[in-house]
C-alpha positions as CSV (number, residue, x, y, z in Angstrom):
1,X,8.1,20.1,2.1
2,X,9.9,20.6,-1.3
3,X,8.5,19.7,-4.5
4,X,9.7,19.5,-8.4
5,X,9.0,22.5,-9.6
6,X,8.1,20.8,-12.6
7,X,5.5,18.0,-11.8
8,X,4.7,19.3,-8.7
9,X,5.1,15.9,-6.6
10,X,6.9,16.0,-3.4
11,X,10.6,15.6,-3.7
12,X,10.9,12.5,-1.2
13,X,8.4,10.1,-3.2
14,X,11.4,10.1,-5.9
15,X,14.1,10.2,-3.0
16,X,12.2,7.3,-1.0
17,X,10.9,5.3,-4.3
18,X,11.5,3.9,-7.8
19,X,9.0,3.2,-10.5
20,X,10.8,0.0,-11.8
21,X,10.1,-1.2,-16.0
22,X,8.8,-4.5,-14.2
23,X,5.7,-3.2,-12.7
24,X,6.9,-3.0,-9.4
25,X,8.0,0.1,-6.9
26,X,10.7,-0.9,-5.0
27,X,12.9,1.4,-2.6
28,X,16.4,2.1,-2.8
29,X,17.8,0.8,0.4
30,X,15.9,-3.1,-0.4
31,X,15.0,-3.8,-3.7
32,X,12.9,-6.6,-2.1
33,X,11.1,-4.4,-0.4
34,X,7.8,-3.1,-2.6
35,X,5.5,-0.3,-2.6
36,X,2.6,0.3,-4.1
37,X,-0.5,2.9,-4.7
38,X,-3.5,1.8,-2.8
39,X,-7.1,3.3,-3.0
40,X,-8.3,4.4,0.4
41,X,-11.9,2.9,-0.4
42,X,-10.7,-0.4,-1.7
43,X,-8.8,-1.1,1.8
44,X,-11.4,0.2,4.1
45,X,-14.0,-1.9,1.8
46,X,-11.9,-5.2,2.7
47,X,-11.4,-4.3,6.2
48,X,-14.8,-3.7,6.6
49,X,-16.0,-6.9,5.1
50,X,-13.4,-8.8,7.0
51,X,-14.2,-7.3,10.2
52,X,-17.9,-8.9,9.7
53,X,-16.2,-12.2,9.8
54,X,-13.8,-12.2,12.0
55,X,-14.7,-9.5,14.2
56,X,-13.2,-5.9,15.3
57,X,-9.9,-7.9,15.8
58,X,-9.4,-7.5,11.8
59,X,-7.8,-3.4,12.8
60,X,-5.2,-5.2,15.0
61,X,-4.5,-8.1,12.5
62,X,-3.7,-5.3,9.9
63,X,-2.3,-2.9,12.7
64,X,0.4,-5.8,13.4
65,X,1.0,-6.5,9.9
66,X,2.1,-3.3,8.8
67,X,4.1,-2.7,12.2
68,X,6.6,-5.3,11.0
69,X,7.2,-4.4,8.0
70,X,7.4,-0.1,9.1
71,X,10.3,-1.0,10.9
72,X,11.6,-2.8,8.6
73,X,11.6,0.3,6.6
74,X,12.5,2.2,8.6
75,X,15.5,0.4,9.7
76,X,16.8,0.6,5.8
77,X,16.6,4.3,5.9
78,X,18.5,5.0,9.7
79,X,21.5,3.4,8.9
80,X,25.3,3.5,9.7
81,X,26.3,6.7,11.7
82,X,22.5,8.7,11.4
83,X,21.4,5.8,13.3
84,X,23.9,5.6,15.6
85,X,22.7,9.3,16.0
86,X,18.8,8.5,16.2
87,X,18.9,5.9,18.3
88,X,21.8,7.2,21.0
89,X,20.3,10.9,21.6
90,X,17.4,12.0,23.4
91,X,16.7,15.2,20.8
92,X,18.0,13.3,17.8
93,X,15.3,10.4,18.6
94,X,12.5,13.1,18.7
95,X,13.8,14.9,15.5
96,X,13.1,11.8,13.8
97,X,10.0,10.9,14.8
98,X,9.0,14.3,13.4
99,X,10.6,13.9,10.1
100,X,9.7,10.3,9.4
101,X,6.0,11.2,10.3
102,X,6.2,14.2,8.5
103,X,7.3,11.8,5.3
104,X,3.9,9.7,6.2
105,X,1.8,13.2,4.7
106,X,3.8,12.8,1.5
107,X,2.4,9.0,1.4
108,X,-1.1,10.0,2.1
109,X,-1.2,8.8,5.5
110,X,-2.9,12.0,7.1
111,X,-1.3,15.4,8.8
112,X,0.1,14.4,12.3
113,X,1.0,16.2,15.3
114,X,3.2,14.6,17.3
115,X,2.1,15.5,20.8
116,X,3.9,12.9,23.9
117,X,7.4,11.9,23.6
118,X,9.2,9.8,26.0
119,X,12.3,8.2,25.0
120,X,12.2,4.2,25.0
121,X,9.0,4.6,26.8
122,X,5.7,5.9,24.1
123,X,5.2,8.5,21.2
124,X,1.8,9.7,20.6
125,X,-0.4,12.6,19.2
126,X,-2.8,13.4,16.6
127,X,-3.7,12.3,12.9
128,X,-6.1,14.3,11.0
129,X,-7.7,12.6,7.7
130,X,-6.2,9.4,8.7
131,X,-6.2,6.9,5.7
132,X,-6.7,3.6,7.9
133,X,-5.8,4.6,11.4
134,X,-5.1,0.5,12.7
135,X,-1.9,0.5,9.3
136,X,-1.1,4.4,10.6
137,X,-0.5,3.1,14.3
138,X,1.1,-0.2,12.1
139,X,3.5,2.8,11.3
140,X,4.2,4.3,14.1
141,X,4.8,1.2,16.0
142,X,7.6,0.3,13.4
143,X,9.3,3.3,13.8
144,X,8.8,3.2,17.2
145,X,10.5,-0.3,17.5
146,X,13.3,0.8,14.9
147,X,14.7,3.9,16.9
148,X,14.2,2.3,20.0
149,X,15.0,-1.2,19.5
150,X,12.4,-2.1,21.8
151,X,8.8,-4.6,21.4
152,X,5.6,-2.3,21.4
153,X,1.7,-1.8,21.4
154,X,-0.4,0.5,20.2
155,X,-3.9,1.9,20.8
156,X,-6.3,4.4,19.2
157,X,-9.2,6.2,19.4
158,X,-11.1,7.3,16.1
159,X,-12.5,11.2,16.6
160,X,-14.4,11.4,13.5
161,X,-11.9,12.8,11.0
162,X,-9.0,12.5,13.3
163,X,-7.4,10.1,15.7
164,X,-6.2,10.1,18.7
165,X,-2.6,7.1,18.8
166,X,-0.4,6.2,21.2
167,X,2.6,3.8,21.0
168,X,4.0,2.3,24.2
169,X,6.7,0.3,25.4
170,X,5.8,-3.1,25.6
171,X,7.0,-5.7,28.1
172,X,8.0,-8.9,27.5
173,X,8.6,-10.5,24.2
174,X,7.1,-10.1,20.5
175,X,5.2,-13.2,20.7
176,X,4.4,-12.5,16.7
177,X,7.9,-12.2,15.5
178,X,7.5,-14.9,13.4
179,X,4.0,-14.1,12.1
180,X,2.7,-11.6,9.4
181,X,6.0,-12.5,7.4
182,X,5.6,-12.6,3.0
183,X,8.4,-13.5,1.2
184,X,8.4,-11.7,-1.9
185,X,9.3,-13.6,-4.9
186,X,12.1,-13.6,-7.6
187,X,10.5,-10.4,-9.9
188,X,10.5,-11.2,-13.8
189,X,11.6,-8.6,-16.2
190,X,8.9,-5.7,-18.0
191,X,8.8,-3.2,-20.2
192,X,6.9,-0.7,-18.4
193,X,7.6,2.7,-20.1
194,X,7.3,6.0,-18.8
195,X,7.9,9.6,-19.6
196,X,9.8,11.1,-17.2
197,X,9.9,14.1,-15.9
198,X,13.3,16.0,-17.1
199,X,13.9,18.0,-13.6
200,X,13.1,15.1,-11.5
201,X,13.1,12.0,-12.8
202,X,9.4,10.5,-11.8
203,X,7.5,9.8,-14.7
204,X,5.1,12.1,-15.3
205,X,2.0,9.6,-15.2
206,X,2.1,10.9,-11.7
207,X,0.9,14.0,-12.0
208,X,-2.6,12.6,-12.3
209,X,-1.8,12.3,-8.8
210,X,-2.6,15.8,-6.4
211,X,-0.3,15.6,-2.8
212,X,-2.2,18.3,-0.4
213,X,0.3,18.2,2.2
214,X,-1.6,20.2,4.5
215,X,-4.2,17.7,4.7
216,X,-1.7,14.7,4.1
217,X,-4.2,13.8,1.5
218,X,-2.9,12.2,-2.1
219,X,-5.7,12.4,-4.7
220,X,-6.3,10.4,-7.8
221,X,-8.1,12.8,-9.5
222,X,-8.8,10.9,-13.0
223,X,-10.6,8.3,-10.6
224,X,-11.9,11.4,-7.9
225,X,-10.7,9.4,-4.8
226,X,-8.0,9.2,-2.1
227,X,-5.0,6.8,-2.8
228,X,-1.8,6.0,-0.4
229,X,1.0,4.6,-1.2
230,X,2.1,1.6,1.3
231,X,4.6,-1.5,1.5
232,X,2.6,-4.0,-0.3
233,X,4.2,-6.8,1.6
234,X,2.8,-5.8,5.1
235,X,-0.4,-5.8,2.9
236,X,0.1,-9.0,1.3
237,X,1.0,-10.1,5.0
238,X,-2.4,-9.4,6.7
239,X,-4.2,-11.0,3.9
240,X,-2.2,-14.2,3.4
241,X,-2.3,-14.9,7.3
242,X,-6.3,-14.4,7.4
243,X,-6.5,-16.9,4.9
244,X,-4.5,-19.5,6.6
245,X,-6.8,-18.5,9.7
246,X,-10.1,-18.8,8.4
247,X,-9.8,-19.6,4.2
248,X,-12.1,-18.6,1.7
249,X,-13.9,-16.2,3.0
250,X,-10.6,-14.0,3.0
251,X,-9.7,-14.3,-0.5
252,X,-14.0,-14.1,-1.6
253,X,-13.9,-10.1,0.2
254,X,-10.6,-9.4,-1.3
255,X,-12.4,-10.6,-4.6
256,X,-15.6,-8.8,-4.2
257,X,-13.9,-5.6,-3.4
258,X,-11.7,-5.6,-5.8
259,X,-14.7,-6.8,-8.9
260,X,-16.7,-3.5,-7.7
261,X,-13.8,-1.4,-8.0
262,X,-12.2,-2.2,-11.6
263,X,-16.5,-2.1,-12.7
264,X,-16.7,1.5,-11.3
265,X,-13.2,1.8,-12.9
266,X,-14.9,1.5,-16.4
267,X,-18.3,3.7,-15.4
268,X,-16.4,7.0,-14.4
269,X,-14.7,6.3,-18.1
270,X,-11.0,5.9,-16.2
271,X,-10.0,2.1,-17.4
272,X,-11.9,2.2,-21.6
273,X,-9.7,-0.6,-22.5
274,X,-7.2,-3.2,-21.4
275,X,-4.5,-0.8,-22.0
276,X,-5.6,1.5,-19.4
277,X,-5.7,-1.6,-16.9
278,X,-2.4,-2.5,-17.8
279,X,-0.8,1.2,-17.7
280,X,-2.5,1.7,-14.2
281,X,-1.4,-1.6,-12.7
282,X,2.2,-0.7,-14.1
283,X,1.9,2.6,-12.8
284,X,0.6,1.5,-9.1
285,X,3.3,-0.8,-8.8
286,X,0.7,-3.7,-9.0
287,X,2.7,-6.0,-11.7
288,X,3.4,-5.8,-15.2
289,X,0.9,-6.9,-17.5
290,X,0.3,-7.7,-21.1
291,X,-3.2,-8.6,-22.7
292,X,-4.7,-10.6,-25.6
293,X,-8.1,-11.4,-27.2
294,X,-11.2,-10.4,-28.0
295,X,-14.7,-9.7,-26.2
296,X,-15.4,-13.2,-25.8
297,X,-12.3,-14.1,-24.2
298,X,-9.3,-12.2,-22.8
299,X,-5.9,-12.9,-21.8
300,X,-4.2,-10.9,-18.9
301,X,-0.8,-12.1,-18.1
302,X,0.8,-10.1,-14.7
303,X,4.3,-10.3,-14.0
304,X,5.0,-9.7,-10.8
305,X,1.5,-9.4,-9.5
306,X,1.0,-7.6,-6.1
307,X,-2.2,-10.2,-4.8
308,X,-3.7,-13.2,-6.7
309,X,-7.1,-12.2,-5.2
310,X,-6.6,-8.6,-5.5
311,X,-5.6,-8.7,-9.6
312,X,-8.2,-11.4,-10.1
313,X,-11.3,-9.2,-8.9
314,X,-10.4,-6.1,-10.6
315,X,-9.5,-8.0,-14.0
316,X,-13.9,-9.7,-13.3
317,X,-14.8,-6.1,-12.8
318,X,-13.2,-4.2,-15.9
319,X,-13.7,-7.4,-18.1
320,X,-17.5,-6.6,-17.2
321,X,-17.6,-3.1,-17.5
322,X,-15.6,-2.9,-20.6
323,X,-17.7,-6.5,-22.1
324,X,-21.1,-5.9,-20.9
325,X,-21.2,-9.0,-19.5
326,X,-20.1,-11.1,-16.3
327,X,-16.9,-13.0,-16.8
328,X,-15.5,-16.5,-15.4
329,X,-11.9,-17.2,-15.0
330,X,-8.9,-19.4,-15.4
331,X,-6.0,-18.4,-13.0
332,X,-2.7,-20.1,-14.0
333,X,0.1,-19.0,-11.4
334,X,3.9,-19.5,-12.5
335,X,6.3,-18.3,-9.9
336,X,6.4,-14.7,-10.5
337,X,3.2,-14.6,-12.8
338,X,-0.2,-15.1,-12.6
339,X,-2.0,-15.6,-16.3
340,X,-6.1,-15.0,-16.2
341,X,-8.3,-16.0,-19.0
342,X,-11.5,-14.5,-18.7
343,X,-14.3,-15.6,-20.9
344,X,-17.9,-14.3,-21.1
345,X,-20.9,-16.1,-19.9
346,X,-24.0,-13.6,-20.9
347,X,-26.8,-12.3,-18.9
């Protein structure tokens, strides 16, 4: 896999992405359509504290979620006549299932080995170091249902630090087509700058960022842990239909999670201000943000934001880390921006 021989990142995350001034990482084909880097723990936290509510049935909520929005992306980049050519030939179908899960190393995903191949009938293989393995098969099944224009399921079977998937033709219709939809809202402008890099373009913010595409690993290595990067509207698709399913709870784990994180954030010395939690958001393509205030009170303002819940928790942790003290909050939601005052309430 090719990478700027300057910054060292692979040459399809600027090909594939684009770090916006409003906060936001949309691709080229959809500008609707937004990605953003997640932290391997912070996911796996939620999806372990959901799965103690609702039940092992939390993989195949997230599983279906990002399935539906894989093909959509999937579907933006096979168009006109290399689609006609994907989806009409026998070795041009197989050639793309090996590039396209090839690309998922460059995202973090894991290193796959595509093993079965049958056409309009089931891909499957191997994942080593999977990130998530329910939002890898997510993928598969989207790019599955893309090139073969066919309904699917999916199945897997975690072997320690590898998985064993399978993708199948699935009879009958898609009785969730109209589930796990988010609409993504009208974005409002930023001034997110970057410095970028002069052979290709990324800004070089990114280099904090080490791909090991052998291990189809991505790490963040100012905060020493594993990050992917991930359509945040499949995301934001899982998460709203739990909540409609079985409320509070939902939103409280996503709010937990996300409060231990931005606290840790501030220990290991990676967020010392609010300008570090505004850069990073930026820089993850979680929204744009601007800050105010003092130590008794602070003012975060996200345009864009990526999840209410999500921003929210992380803005309680590093107000607490940086503050030395717990914080409660005001959340004021605009469309397009979400404004949190946090003030400090001792002890």
């Amino acid at each position: 896999m090719k990478r700027c021989k300057e910054c060292g990142i692979p040459d399809i995350i600027g090909r594939d992405q684009v770090w916006s001034s409003d906060g936001t990482i949309p691709i080229p084909g959809d500008p609707t359509f937004r990605m953003g880097i997640i932290e391997v723990p912070v996911i796996r936290a939620i999806a372990a504290k959901l799965e103690a509510i609702v039940g092992p049935a939390i993989h195949t909520m997230f599983m279906e979620g990002k399935r539906k929005n894989a093909r959509h992306y999937i579907d933006t980049l096979l168009k006109g006549p290399l689609g006609f050519l994907v989806r009409h030939s026998n070795s041009g179908g197989k050639k793309a299932y090996q590039t396209l899960l090839q690309t998922s190393t460059a995202l973090g995903y894991g290193h796959v080995i595509l093993e079965v191949y049958e056409r309009k009938t089931r891909v499957g293989g191997t994942i080593h170091n999977p990130y998530y393995t329910p939002l890898f098969v997510g993928d598969v099944r989207g790019v599955f249902e893309s090139i073969e224009r066919l309904p699917s399921k999916g199945s897997w079977e975690d072997k320690g630090e590898s998985a064993k998937i399978l993708v199948e033709r699935m009879d009958g219709e898609d009785k969730l087509a109209k589930r796990f939809v988010f609409e993504e809202k009208a974005r409002l402008p930023g001034n997110m700058k970057y410095s970028p890099c002069k052979t290709c373009g990324l800004p070089k913010e990114l280099m904090r960022f080490k791909w090991n595409i052998e291990k189809g690993t991505i790490t963040d290595t100012k905060a020493n842990e594993r990050v992917f990067i991930a359509g945040l509207n499949d995301i934001n698709a899982v998460f709203m239909e739990l909540e409609e399913a079985i409320g509070d709870p939902v939103p409280s784990a996503i709010i937990e999670v996300n409060h231990d994180y931005g606290l840790e954030l501030v220990r290991k010395g990676v967020v010392t201000g609010y300008g570090d939690l505004v850069r990073g958001a930026g820089l993850k393509g979680l929204g744009f943000t601007s800050f105010s205030g003092n130590r008794e009170r602070v003012k975060l303002t996200f345009n864009n934001p990526f999840n209410k819940h999500y921003i929210l928790g992380r803005s309680l942790g590093v107000f607490e880390g940086l503050e030395g003290t717990k914080g409660e909050a005001t959340v004021k939601e605009q469309p397009g921006a979400l404004e949190i005052t946090i003030t400090g309430r001792g002890g």
